[in-house]
C-alpha positions as CSV (number, residue, x, y, z in Angstrom):
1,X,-15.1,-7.1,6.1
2,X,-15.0,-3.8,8.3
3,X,-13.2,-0.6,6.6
4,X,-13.4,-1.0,3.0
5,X,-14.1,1.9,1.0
6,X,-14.5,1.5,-2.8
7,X,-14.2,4.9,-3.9
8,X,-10.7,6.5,-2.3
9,X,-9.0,2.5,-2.5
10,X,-8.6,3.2,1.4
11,X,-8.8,-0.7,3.2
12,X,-8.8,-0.1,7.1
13,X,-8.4,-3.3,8.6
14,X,-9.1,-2.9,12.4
15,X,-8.0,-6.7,13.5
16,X,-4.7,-6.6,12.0
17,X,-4.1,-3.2,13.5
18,X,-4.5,-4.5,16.7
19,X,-3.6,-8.3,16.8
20,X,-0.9,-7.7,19.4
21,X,-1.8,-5.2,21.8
22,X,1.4,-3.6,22.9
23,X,2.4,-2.7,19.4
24,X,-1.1,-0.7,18.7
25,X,-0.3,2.9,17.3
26,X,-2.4,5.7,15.7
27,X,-1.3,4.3,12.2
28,X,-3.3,5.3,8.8
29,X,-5.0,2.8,7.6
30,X,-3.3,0.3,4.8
31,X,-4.7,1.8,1.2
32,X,-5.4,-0.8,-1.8
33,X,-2.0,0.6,-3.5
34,X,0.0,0.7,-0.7
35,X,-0.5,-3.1,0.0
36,X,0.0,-3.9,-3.5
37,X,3.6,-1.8,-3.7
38,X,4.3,-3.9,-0.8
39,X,3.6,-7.3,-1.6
40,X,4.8,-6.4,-5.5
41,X,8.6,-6.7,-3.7
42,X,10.0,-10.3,-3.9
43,X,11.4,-10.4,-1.1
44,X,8.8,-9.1,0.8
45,X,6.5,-12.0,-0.6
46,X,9.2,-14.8,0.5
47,X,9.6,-13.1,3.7
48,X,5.8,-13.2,4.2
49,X,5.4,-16.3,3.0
50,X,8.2,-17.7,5.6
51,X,6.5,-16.5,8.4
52,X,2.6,-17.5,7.2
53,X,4.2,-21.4,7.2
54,X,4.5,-21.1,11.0
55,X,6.2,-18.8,13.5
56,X,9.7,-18.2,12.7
57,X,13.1,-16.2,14.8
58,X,14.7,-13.9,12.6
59,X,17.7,-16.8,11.9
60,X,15.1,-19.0,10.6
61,X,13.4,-16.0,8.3
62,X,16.7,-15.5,6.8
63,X,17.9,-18.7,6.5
64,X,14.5,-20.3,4.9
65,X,13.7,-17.0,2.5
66,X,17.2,-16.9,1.6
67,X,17.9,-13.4,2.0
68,X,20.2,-11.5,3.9
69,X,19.6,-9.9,7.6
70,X,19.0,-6.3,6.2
71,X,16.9,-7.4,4.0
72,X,15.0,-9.5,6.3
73,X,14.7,-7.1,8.9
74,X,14.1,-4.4,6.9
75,X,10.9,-6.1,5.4
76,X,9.6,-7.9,8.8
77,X,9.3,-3.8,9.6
78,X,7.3,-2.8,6.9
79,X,5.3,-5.9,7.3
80,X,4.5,-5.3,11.0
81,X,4.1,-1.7,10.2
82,X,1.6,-2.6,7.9
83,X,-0.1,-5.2,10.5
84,X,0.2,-7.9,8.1
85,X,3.3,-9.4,10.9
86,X,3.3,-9.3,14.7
87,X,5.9,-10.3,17.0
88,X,6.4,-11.7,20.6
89,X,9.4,-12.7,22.7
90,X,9.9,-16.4,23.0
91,X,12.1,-17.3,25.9
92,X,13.6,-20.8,26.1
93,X,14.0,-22.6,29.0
94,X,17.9,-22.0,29.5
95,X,16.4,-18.2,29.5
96,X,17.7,-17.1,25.9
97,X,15.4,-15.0,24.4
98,X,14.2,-14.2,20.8
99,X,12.1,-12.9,18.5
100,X,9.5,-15.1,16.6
101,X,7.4,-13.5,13.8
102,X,4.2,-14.6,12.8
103,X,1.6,-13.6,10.1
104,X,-1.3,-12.2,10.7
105,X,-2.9,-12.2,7.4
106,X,-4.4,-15.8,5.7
107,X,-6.0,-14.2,2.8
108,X,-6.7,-10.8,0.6
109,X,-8.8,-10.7,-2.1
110,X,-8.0,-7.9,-4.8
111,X,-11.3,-7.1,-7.1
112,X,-10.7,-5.5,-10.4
113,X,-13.0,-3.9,-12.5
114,X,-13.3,-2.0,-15.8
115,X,-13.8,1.4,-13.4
116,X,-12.1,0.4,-10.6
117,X,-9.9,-1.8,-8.5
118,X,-10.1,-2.4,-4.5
119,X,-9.2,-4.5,-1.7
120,X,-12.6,-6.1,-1.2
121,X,-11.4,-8.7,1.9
122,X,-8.5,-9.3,4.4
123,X,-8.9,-12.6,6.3
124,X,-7.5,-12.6,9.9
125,X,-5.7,-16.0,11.4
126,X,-7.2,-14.3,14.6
């Protein structure tokens, strides 16, 4: 896919970035060891993993990873910060409104080699 550089582990992924467009920002580009710190976290995984099954509020999130609000919160933010989540308002018909998360991400491919290691694909739902 577009953006990934070998040598500096740097993986620039252009369609995440700007799945929703009212969230788009001049963000660095995701590198190779960034996304791994991130997905290394447990609860980050679950979290991620919640939200890949389908759309899910924050209530659901929290009640079907089993983790607390914080927590959920905390790693929906570094998620969407890392474009691997986006977000839109859902509006029920009594008017309530909420939150539902969604991932953005279906697949990434880590390649590693006797010299080196790198992001080599990042598969968009999109």
């Amino acid at each position: 896919m577009d953006g990934v550089e070998s040598g500096n582990m740097t993986t620039q992924v252009p369609s995440l970035r700007n799945a929703n467009p009212s969230e788009q920002t001049d963000r660095k580009p995701i590198t190779s060891e960034e996304l791994l710190e991130l997905l290394g976290d447990e609860y980050t995984r679950r979290v991620l993993e919640t939200v890949a099954e389908e759309p899910r509020t924050g209530r659901e999130i929290i009640e079907k990873a089993d983790v607390s609000k914080a927590t959920a919160y905390r790693r929906l933010d570094e998620l969407s910060e890392a474009g691997l989540v986006t977000s839109e308002i859902h509006i029920d018909p009594d008017g309530h409104h909420c939150k539902q998360f969604s991932a953005v991400l279906e697949r990434a491919t880590l390649e590693l080699a006797a010299e080196s290691f790198e992001t080599t694909a990042l598969e968009t739902s999109g």
